[in-house]
C-alpha positions in Angstrom: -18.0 -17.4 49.4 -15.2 -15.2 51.5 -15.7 -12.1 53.2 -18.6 -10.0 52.3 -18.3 -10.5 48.4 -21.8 -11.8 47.1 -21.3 -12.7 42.9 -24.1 -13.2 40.8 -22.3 -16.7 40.0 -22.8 -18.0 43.5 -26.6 -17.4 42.7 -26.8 -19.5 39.8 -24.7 -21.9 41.8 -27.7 -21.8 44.3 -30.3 -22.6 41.3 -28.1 -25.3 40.1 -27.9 -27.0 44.1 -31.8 -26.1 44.7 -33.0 -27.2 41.7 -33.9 -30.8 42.9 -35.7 -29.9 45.6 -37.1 -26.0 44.3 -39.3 -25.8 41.5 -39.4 -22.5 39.9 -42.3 -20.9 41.1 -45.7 -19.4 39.0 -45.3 -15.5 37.6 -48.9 -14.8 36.6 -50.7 -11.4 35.5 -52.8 -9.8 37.7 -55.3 -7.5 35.7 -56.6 -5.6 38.5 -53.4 -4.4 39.6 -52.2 -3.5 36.2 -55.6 -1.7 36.1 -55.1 0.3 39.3 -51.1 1.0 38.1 -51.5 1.8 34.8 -48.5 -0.8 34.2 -47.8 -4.5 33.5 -48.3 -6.4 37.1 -47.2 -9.3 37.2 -47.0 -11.4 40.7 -44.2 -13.8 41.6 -46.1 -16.6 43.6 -43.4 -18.1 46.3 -46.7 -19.1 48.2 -46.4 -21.7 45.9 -43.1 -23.2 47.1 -43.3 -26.6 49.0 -43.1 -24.8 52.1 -45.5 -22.3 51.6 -42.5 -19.3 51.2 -39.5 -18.4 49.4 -37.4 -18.8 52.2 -37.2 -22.4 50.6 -34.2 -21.4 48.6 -32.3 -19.7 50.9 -33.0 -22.9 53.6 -31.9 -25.5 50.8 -29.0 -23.8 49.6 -27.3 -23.2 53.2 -28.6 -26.8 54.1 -27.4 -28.3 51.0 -24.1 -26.5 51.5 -23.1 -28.5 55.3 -20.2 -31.2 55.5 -21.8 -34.6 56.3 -20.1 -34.0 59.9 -22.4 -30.7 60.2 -25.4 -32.5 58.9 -25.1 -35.5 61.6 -24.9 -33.2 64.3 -27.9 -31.2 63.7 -29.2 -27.7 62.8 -30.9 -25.1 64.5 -32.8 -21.7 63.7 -34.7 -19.0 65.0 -37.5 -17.6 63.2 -41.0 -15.7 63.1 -42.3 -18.7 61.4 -41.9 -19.1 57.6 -38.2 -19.8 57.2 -38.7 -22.1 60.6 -41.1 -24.2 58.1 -38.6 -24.1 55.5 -35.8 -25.6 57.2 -37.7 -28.1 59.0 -39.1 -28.9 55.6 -35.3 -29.5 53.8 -34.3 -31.2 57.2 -37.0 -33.8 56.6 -36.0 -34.6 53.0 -32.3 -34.9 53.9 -33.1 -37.0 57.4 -31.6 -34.1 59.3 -32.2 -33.0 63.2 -33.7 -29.8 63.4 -34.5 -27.3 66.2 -36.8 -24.4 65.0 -36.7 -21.7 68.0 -40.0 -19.2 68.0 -40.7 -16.2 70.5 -44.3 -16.1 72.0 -45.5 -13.4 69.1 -45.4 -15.9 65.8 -49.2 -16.8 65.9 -50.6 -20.3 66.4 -51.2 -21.2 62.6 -47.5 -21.2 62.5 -47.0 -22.4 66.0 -48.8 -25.3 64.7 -47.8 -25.9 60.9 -44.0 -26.1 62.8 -45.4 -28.7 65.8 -46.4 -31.1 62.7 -43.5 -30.2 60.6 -40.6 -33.3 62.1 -38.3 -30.5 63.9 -38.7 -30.1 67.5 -40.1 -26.8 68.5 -39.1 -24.0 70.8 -41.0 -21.4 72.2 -38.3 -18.7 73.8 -38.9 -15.1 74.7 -40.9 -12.5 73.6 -38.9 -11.5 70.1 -37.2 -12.8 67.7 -33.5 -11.9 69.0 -34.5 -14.2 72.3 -34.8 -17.1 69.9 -31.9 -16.2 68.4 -30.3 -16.1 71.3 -31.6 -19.7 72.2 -30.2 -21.1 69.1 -26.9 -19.8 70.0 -27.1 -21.5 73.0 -27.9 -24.7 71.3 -24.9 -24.7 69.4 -22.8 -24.3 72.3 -24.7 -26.8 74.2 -25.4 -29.5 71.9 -23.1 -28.5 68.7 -26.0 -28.0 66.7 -25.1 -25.9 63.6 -27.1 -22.5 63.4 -28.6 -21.6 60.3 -28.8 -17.7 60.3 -32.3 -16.8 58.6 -31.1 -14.1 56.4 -27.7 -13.0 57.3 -25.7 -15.3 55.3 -24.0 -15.5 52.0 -26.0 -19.2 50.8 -29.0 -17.7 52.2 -28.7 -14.1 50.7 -28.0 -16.6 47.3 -30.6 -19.0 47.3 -33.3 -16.1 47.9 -31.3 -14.6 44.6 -32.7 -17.4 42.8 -35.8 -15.6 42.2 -34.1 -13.2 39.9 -33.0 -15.3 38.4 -36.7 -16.6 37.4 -37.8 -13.4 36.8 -35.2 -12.5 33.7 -36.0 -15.8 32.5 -39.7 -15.1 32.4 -40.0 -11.6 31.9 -36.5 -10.1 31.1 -38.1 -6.7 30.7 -39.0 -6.4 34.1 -38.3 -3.0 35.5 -39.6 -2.3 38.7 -39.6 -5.2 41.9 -41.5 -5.2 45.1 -41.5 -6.9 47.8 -41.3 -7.1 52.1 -38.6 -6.3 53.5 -37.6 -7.5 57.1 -34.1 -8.7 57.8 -33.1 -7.8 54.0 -32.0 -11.7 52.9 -34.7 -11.7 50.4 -33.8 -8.1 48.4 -29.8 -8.7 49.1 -30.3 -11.7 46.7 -32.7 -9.9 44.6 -30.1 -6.8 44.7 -27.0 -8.8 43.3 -29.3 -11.0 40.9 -30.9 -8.0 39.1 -29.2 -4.7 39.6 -26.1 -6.6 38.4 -27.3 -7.7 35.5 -29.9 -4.6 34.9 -28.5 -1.8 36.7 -31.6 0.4 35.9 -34.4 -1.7 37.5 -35.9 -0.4 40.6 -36.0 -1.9 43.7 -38.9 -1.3 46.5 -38.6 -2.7 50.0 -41.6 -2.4 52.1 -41.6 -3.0 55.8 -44.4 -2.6 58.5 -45.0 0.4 60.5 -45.4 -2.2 63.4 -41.1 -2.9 63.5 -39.2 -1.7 60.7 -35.7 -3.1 62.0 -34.4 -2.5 58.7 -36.0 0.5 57.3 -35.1 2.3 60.5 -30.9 1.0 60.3 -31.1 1.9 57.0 -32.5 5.7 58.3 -29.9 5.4 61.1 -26.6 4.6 59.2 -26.1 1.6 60.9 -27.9 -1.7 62.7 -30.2 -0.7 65.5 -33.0 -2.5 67.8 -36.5 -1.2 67.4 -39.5 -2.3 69.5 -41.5 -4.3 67.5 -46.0 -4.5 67.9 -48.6 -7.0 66.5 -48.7 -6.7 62.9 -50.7 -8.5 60.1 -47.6 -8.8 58.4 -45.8 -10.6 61.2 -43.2 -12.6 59.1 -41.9 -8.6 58.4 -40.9 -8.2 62.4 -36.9 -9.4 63.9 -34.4 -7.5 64.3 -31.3 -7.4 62.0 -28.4 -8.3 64.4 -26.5 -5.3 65.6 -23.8 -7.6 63.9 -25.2 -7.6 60.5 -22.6 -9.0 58.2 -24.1 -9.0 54.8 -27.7 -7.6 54.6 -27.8 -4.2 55.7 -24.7 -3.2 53.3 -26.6 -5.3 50.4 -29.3 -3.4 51.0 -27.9 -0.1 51.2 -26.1 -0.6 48.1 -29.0 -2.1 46.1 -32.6 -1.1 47.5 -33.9 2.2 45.7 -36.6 2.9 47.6 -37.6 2.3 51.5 -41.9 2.5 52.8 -43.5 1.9 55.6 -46.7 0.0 55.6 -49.6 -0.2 57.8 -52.5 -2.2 58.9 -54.9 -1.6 56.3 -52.5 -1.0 53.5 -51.9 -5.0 54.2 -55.5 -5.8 54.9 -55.9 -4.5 51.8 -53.5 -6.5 49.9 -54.6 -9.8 51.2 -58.4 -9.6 50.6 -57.4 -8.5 46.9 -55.3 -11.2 46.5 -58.0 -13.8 47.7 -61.2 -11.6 45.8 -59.3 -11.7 42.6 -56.7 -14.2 42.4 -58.5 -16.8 45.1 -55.7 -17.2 47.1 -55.0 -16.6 50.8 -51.6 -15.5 51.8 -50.3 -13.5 54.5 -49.8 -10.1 55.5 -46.1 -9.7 54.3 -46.8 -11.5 51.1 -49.8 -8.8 50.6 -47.3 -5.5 50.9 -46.3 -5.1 47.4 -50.3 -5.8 46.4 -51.6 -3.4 49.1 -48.5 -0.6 47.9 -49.7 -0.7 44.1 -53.5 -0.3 45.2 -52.5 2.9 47.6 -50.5 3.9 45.1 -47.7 4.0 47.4 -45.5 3.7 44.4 -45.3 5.0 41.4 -44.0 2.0 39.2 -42.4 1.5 35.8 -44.0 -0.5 33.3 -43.1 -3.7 33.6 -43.5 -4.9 37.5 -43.4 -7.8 39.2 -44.7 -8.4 43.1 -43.2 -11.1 44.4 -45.8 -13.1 47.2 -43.4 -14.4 49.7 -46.1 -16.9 51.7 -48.9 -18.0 52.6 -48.8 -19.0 56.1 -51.6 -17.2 57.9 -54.5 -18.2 60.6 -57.6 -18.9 58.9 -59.2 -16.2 62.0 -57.7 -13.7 60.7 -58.7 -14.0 57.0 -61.9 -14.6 58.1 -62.2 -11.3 60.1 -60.5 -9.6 57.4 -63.6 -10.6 54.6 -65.9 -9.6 57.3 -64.6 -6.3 57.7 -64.2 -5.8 53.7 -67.9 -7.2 53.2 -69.1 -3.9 56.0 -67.7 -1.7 53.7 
């Protein structure tokens, strides 16, 4: 892949290199969302993956893409949890040393799930760019290789692979939503769908709590925003005020930018888990929690795609008490 040129062939490249190691993941209908939308919901379940996430793909694909010399060195990330898991995960199968840098805000459940995953674990700064910044310093240290969480071209193509899914299961889709945080996730979903079906509509939703991408796309270029405690923590990060790929991918191929808050999230997860008996996290809940607020106003044929499931079992259990006052 050269330059900034992302083809729909290099995401069924990704499909064809993941494949082994990725099984397509569950579309299912929902009936109480098609209820509430007056349209066909149907709801993409990435929580499924073996690492709990989507970010799988993206983690295999780069992974899967190193020289042997890259691979014997080592890799390193930084992450707010969820593509931390995933790489660790791909760096176990392939007998790989990994160093997964977190800030002090990704929450213990995660904390945790990493400590037990193989990869050594660093805790660095309060945000997500001072773990970047620690992974940088790895590679120049130790020659580890850094795998950027969402601002590269196999990344941006393995998360594409869920497109790809989609037309095979329900080629009349229409409308897509999903989270959007540092914009890997709808930059694959942007070249795997708009270019085949120009007229499907694509929603990114971001918390209200640090909306690094929503608020770059607002200013016309990358920006830092300060980020607060969110349910829908795998959402916060900044984008890099270096962007290469994802904030152009975005503006060309999202249609349609909200903000989210608390209970909007809260919402979405304790639907998911009333009516579909399944916990998943905050950022996975933001295209539930938009179709029950009727944030959007969808077509008829629209798929939700539930990014993870990584979240502490405290706060799902303060979340059913609170929906059981009401």
């Amino acid at each position: 892949m050269a330059g900034k040129e992302l083809s729909l062939k290099d995401i069924w490249l990704a499909k064809k290199r993941i494949s082994p190691y990725v099984p397509k993941s569950p579309l299912v209908y929902s009936s109480g969302l098609s209820d509430v939308s007056g349209a066909s919901v149907y709801l993409k379940l990435e929580n499924m993956n073996p690492s709990g996430s989507f970010k799988i793909r993206g983690a295999a694909n780069k992974i899967l893409s190193l020289t042997e010399k890259e691979r014997d060195r080592g890799i390193t990330t930084f992450s707010t949890g969820n593509f931390g898991l995933s790489v660790a995960y791909m760096a176990k199968k392939l007998g790989i040393k990994a160093v997964i840098c977190i800030s002090e805000r990704v929450p213990n459940g995660k904390v945790e799930a990493l400590q037990k995953s193989g990869a050594t674990v660093e805790i660095y700064g309060e945000s997500q760019d001072d773990a970047e910044a620690r992974s940088y310093e790895l590679e120049r240290e130790e020659g580890l290789t850094v795998i950027h969480p969402f601002d590269d071209p196999h990344i941006i193509a393995g998360q594409g692979t869920i497109g790809l899914e989609l037309f095979e299961e329900l080629p009349e889709v229409n409308t897509v939503l999903a989270g959007l945080s540092g914009g890997g996730l709808h930059s694959g979903l942007g070249v795997a769908l708009k270019e085949t079906n120009p007229r499907i509509w694509l929603v990114g939703l971001s918390t209200a709590n640090g909306p690094a991408m929503h608020a770059s796309i607002q200013a016309g270029k990358p920006i830092q925003i300060d980020e607060n405690d969110t349910l829908a923590d795998s959402l916060l990060g900044g984008i890099g005020l270096q962007n290469q790929y994802t904030f152009q991918l975005v503006q060309k191929y999202v249609d349609e930018l909200l903000l989210m808050d608390e209970q909007e999230f809260a919402d979405g997860m304790t639907f998911m888990l009333d009516q579909h008996k399944m916990i998943i996290e905050g950022a996975a809940a933001s295209g539930i929690g938009a179709l029950l607020h009727q944030k959007v106003k969808p077509g008829s044929q629209v798929a939700v795609i539930v990014t993870g499931s990584s979240v502490d079992t405290s706060v799902v259990q303060k979340l059913m008490k609170e929906s059981k006052k009401m």
